[in-house]
C-alpha positions as CSV (number, residue, x, y, z in Angstrom):
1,X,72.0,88.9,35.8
2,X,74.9,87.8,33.8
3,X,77.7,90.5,33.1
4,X,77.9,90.3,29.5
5,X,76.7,88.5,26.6
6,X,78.9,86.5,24.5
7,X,78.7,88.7,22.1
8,X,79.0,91.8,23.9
9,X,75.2,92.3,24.1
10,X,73.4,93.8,27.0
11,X,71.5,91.1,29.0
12,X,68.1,90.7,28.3
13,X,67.0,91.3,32.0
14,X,68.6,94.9,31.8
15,X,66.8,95.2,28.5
16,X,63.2,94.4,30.2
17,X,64.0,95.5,34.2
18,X,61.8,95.0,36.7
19,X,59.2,97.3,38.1
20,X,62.1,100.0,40.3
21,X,62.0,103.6,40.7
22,X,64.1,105.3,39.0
23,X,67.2,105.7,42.0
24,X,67.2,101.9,41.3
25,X,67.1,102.1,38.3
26,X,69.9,104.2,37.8
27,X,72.0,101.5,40.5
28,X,71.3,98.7,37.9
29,X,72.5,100.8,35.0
30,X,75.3,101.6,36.4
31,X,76.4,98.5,37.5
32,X,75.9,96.8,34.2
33,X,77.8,99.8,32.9
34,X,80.9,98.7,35.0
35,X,80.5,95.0,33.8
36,X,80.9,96.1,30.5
37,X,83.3,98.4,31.1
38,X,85.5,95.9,32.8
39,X,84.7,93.2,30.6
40,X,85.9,95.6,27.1
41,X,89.1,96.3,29.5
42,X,88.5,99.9,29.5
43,X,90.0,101.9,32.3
44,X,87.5,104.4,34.1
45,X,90.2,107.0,32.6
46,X,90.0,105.8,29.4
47,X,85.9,105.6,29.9
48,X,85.7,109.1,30.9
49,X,88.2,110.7,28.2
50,X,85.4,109.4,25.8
51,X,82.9,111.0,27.2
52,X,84.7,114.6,28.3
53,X,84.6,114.0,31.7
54,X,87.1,112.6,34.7
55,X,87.3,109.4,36.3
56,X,85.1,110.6,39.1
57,X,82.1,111.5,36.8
58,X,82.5,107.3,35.7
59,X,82.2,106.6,39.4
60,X,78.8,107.8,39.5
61,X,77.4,106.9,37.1
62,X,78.6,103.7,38.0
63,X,77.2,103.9,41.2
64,X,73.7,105.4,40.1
65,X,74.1,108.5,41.7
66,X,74.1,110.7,39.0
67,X,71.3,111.1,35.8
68,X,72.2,109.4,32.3
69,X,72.5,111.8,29.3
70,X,72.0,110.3,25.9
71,X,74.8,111.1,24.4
72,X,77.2,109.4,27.2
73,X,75.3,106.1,27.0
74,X,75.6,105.9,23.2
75,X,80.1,106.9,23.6
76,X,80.2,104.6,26.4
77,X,78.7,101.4,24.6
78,X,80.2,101.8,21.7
79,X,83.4,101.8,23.4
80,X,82.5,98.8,25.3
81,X,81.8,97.1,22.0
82,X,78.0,97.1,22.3
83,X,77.0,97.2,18.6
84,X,73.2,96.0,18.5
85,X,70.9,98.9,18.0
86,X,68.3,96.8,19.5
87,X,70.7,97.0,22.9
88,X,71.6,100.9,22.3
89,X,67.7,101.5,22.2
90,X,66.7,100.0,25.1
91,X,69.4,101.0,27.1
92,X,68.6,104.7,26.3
93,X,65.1,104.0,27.3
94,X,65.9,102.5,30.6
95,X,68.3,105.7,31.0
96,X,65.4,107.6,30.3
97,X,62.9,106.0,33.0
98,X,66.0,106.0,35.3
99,X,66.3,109.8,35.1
100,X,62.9,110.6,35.5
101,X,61.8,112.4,38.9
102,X,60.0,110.9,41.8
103,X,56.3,111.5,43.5
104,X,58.8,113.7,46.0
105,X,60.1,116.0,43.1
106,X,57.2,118.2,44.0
107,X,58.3,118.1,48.0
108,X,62.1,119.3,46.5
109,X,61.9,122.9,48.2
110,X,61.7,121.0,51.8
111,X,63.0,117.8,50.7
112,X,67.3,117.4,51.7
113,X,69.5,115.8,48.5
114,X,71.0,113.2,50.8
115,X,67.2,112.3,51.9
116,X,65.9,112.1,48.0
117,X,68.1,109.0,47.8
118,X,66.4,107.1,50.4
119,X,62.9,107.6,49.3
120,X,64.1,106.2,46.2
121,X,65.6,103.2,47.5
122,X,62.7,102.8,50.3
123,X,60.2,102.6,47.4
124,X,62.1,99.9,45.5
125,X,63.1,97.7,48.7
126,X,61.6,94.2,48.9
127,X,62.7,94.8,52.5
128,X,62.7,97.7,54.7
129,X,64.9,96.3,58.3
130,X,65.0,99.0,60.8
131,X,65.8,99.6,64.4
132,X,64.7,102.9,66.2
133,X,66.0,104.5,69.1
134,X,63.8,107.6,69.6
135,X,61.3,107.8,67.5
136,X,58.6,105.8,65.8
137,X,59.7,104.8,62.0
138,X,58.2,107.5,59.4
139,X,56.5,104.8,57.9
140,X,54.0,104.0,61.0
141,X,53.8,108.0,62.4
142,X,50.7,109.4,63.2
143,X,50.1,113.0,61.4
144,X,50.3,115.2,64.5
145,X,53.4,112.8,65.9
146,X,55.0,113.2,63.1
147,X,54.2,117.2,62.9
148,X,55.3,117.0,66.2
149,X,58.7,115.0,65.3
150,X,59.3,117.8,62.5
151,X,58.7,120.3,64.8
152,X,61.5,119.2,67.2
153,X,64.2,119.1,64.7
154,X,63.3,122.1,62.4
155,X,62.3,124.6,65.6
156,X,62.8,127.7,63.6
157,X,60.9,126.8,60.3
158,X,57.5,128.6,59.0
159,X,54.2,126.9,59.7
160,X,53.9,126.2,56.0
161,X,57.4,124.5,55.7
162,X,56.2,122.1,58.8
163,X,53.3,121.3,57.2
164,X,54.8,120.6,53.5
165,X,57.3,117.9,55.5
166,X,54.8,116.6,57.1
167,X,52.9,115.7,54.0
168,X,56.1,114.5,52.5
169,X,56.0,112.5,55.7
170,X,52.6,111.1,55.2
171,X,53.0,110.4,51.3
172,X,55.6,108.1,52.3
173,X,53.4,105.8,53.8
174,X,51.1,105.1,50.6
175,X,54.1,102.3,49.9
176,X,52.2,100.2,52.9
177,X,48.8,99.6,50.4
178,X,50.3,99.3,47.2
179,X,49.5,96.3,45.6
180,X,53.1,94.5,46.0
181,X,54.6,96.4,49.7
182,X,57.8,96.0,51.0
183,X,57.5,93.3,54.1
184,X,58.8,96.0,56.8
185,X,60.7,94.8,60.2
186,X,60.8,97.3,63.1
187,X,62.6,96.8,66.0
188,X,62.3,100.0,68.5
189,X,63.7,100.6,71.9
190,X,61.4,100.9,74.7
191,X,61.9,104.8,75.1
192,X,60.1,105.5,71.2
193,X,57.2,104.2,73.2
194,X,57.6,105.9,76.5
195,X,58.8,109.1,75.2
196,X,55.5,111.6,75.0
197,X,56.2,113.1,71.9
198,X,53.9,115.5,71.3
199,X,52.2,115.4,74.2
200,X,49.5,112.3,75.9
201,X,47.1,112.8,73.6
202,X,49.4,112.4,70.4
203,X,51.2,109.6,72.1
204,X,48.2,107.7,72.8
205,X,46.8,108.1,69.4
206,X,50.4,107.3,68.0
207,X,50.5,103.7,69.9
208,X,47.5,103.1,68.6
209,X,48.4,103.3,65.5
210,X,51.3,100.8,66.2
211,X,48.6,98.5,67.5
212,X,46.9,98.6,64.2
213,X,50.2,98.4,61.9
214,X,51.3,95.3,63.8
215,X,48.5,93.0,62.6
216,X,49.5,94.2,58.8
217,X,50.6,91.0,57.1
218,X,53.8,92.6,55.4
219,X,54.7,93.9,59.0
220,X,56.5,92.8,62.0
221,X,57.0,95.0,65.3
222,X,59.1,94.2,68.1
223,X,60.3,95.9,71.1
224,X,63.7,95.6,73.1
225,X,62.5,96.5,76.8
226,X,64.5,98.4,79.5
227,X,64.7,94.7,81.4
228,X,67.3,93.8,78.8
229,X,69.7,96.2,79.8
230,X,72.5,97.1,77.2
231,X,71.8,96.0,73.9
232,X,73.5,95.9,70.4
233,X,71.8,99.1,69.2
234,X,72.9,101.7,71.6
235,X,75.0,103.0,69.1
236,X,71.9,104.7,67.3
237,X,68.7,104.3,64.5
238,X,69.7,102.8,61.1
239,X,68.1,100.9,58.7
240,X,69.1,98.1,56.0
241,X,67.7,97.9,52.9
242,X,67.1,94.9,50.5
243,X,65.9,94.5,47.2
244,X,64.9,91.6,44.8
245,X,67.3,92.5,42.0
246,X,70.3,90.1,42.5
247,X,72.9,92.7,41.1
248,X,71.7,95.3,43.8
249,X,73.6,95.0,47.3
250,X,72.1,95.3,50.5
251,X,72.2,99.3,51.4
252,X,72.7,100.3,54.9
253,X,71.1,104.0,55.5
254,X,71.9,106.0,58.7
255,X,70.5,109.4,59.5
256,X,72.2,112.3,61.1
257,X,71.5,115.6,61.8
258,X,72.1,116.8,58.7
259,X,73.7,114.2,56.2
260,X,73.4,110.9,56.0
261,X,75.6,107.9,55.4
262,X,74.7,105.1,52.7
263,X,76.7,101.6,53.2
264,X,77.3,99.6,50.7
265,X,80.3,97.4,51.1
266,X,79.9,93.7,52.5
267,X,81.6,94.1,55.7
268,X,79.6,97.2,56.8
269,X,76.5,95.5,55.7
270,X,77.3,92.2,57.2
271,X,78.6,94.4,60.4
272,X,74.9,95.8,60.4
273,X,72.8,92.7,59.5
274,X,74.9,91.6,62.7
275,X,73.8,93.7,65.1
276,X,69.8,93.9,63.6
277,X,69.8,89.9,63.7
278,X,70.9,90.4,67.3
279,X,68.4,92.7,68.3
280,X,65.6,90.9,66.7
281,X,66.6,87.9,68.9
282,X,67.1,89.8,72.1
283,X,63.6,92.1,71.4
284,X,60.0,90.9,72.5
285,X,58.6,89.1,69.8
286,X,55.9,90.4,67.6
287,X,53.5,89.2,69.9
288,X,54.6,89.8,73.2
289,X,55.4,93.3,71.2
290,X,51.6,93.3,70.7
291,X,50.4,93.1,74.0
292,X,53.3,95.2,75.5
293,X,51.7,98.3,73.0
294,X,48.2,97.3,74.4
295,X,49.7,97.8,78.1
296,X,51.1,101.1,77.4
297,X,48.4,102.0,75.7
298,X,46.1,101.3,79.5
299,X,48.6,103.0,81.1
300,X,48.3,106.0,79.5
């Protein structure tokens, strides 16, 4: 995507974006926003004076992590110099689709903010890259593993509340039939298969369900065995994130307790890609991975 028009148009591939959800969406506004901004020579001061707001407000919508209203999109590109009502149009629609809720709006008395943001990205990534230290990844759990996940990290909650996060849960995984998926790379420590979460029944059931995920085209599985010792992942789960739009980075999401971190800059990406290129080498590969599930699975 080029960053401005000669003639201070919008580019046409901002004016026709590609299929996203709306968190993306609001990433490729906002970036195209900043080109602009920086191209007209506008200060993000300056920018948010126009708009009766401060210099922070600029930064998020920048960085797509706030809604659009009309009324700022029309003061900020005719400050930029943005003159084509064509351009304004579209770009008010686009804000429009961008500030539309997800399928997860409905899940919103369960559902975290800092979590919202990751569904959103999840279901625009080209590529989901993901290592796991404890538990299987959301996208390949079993209903009762993960009711039995959701259980362990929200002991005091109602029986309803379980089950509406575990349906959250099992929505997710609708994005592994949809008609373009996301090609998904796992790599999980030994223990997510060892640990009995849930019981030897669930377990079972749940490696089972690995087996049958692994042979998915737009999937790759490995494991990283106890023989290997120490490994580059020790440090805990994360997850990289990468989509086909060339003006979106590579996001780097890691889960706590009860936040979560987003990475964005190169070096922490890089850092990350690092460490997940290193455990992919180091890990069984996806077919080894294979019959290392089927094992377990006699064993148990």
């Amino acid at each position: 995507m080029s960053a401005v028009e000669p003639d201070g148009e919008l580019p046409s591939s901002l004016l026709r974006p590609p299929r996203a959800d709306a968190t993306v969406l609001r990433m490729l506004l906002g970036s195209q926003l900043r080109r602009l901004r920086e191209a007209a020579g506008v200060t993000p001061d300056a920018a948010g004076y126009e708009i009766r707001a401060s210099r922070s407000k600029i930064s998020r919508l920048e960085n797509g992590r706030v809604s659009f209203k009309d009324r700022d999109i029309v003061d900020l590109l005719a400050l930029y110099g943005v003159t084509s009502e064509e351009a304004k149009q579209a770009t008010l629609k686009l804000a429009r689709r961008a500030n539309q809720p997800g399928w997860w709006a409905k899940y919103g008395d369960v559902l975290p903010d800092w979590f919202e943001m990751y569904l959103g990205l999840e279901a625009s990534a080209s590529i989901i890259r993901s290592f796991e230290l404890q538990f299987v990844h959301g996208l390949f759990q079993t209903e009762d593993y993960a009711r039995a996940v959701t259980s362990i990290g929200h002991k005091s909650a109602a029986p309803d509340e379980i089950e509406r996060r575990v349906a959250l849960r099992m929505k997710r995984q609708d994005l592994l039939t949809v008609a373009e998926p996301p090609r998904v790379w796992s790599v999980m420590d030994e223990a997510v298969l060892r640990r009995p979460v849930g019981g030897r029944e669930v377990m079972r059931a749940q490696l089972h369900r690995l087996a049958e995920v692994a042979v998915m085209p737009q999937v790759t599985l490995q494991v990283v065995p106890f023989g290997l010792g120490g490994h580059a992942g020790e440090g805990g789960s994360f997850t990289i994130l990468r989509f086909d739009e060339p003006d979106l980075p590579d996001v780097v999401y890691i889960e706590h307790l009860t936040s979560a971190l987003y990475l964005e800059s190169q070096p922490d990406v890089d850092h990350y890609m690092e460490v997940m290129n290193r455990l992919s080498a180091d890990a069984l590969t996806p077919a080894r991975t294979a019959k290392f599930i089927g094992d377990i699975i006699s064993q148990t």
